[in-house]
Each structure stands twice: as structure tokens, then as C-alpha cells.
C-alpha positions in Angstrom: 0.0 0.0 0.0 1.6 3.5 -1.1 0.3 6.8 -0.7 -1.9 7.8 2.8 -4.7 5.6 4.4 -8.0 6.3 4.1 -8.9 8.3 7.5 -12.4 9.8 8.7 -12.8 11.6 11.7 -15.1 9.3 13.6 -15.6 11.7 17.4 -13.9 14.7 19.5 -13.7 14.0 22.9 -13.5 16.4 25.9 -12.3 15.8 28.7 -14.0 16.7 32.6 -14.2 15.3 35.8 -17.3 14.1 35.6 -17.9 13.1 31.8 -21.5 12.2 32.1 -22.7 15.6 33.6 -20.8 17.4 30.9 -22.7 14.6 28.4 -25.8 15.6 29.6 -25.4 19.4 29.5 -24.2 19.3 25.0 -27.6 16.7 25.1 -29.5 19.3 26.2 -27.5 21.7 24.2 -27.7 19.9 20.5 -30.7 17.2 21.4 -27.8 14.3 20.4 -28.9 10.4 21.5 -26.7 8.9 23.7 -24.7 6.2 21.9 -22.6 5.2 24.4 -22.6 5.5 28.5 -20.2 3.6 30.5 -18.5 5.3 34.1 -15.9 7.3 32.6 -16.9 7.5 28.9 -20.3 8.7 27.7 -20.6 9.2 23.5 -23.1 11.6 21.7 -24.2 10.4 18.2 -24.5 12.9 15.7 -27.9 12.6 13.4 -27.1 11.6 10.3 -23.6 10.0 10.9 -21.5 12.7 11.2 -18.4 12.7 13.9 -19.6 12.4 17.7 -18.8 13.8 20.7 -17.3 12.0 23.4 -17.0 12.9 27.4 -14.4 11.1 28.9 -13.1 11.1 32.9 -10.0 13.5 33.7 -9.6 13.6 37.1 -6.9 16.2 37.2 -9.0 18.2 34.9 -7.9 22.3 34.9 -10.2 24.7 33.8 -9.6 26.3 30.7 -9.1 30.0 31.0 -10.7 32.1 27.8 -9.1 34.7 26.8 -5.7 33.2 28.2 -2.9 35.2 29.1 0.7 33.3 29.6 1.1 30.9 32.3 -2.8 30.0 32.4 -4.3 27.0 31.4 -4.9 27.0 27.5 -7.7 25.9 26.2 -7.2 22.7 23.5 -10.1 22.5 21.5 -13.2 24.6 21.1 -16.3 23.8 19.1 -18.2 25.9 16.5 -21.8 25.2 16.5 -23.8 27.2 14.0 -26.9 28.4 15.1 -30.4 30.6 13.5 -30.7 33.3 16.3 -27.8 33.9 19.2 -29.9 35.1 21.8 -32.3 32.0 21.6 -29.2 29.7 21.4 -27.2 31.5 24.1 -30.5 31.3 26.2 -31.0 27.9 25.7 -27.3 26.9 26.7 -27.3 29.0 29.8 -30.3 27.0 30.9 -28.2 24.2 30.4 -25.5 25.1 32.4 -23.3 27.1 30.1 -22.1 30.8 31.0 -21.8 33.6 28.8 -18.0 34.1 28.3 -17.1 37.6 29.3 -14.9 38.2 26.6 -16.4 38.6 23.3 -14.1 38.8 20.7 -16.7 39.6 17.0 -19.8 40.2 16.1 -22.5 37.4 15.3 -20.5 34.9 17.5 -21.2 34.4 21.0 -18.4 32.4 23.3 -20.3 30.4 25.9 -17.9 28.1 28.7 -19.5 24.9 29.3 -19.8 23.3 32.9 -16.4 21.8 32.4 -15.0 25.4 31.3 -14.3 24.2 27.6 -15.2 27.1 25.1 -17.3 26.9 22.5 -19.0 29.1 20.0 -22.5 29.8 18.9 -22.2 31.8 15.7 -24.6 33.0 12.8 -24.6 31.4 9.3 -21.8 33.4 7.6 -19.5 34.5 10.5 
């Protein structure tokens, strides 16, 4: 075999102390079936086959600090969710568990922290 293997991103997976809670709080968030849920790894199942989101145990979990300045603890991954209305979306992840970030970098995007303290982004269609 020459040349590079055929790869597909299959999941992302964030860490937290307690995976399932943080699970629970991006079910509520994007409505995603639970595909998998064992003690320290719970799987969200993307409709229509798309790459998942997995929640697994870190016990030594640190907070991600947004925006970071040297010496805190960087953030490694955010996610971009696209969304029809911010304030609706920002709303509904707030009742979730998610807090408004106070740092908002542009306009039509809105950085929420989850439980765990991973950013992520709601943004409008085009931004």
C-alpha cells in the first residue's frame, strides 16, 4: 500500500471530571442520542452519521481559562456550532449550564464556557 490511508474523523472527545454531567449538559444543548454510556466515557451520536462527541473522565481536569494570558491554562479545543438566532441559542445553553464568556471577541458569534470550562461558539450562518 503506497500513498496515505484512508482516515475519517469518527468523534472529539472532551475531557472533565465528571464526563456524564458534561454529556448531559451538549444533550441538552444539541438534542444528540446517547450512543454510548459507560462510568468514565459517555458518546453523543450525531444525526445523520457525522463525527460524535465523546466525554471522557479527567480527574486532574484544569479549567480552561478564555481569553488566556501566559502561564494559564490554554484551552485545547473549542467547538463551532452554528446556530439561526444567538440570543435564543445563548439562552438555551445557559439554561443548560453554560455561562456567557465575558470576553467577546466579534460580532454574530457568541463564546459560551460549558460546565467543564471548555469554550465553545455559537455563531450565525456566515460568520
Amino acid at each position: 500500500m503506497s500513498g496515505r490511508p484512508r482516515t475519517r474523523l469518527s468523534g472529539i472527545v472532551l475531557g472533565a471530571p465528571d464526563p456524564r454531567a458534561l454529556a448531559d449538559f451538549y444533550h441538552h444543548l444539541m438534542g444528540w442520542r446517547v450512543k454510548w454510556d459507560e462510568p468514565d466515557w459517555v458518546m453523543l451520536e450525531a444525526p445523520g452519521g457525522g463525527p460524535g462527541l465523546s466525554f471522557q473522565t479527567e480527574r486532574e481536569h484544569a479549567r480552561p481559562v478564555w481569553p488566556a494570558e501566559p502561564g494559564d491554562q490554554q484551552m485545547m479545543i473549542h467547538l463551532d456550532i452554528e446556530v439561526d438566532d444567538l440570543d435564543v441559542a445563548s439562552a438555551h445553553a445557559v439554561a443548560g449550564g453554560a455561562v456567557v464568556a465575558e470576553y467577546q471577541p466579534q460580532e454574530g458569534v457568541r463564546v459560551m464556557l460549558d460546565p467543564a470550562g471548555h469554550p465553545f461558539c455559537l455563531f450565525l450562518p456566515g460568520h
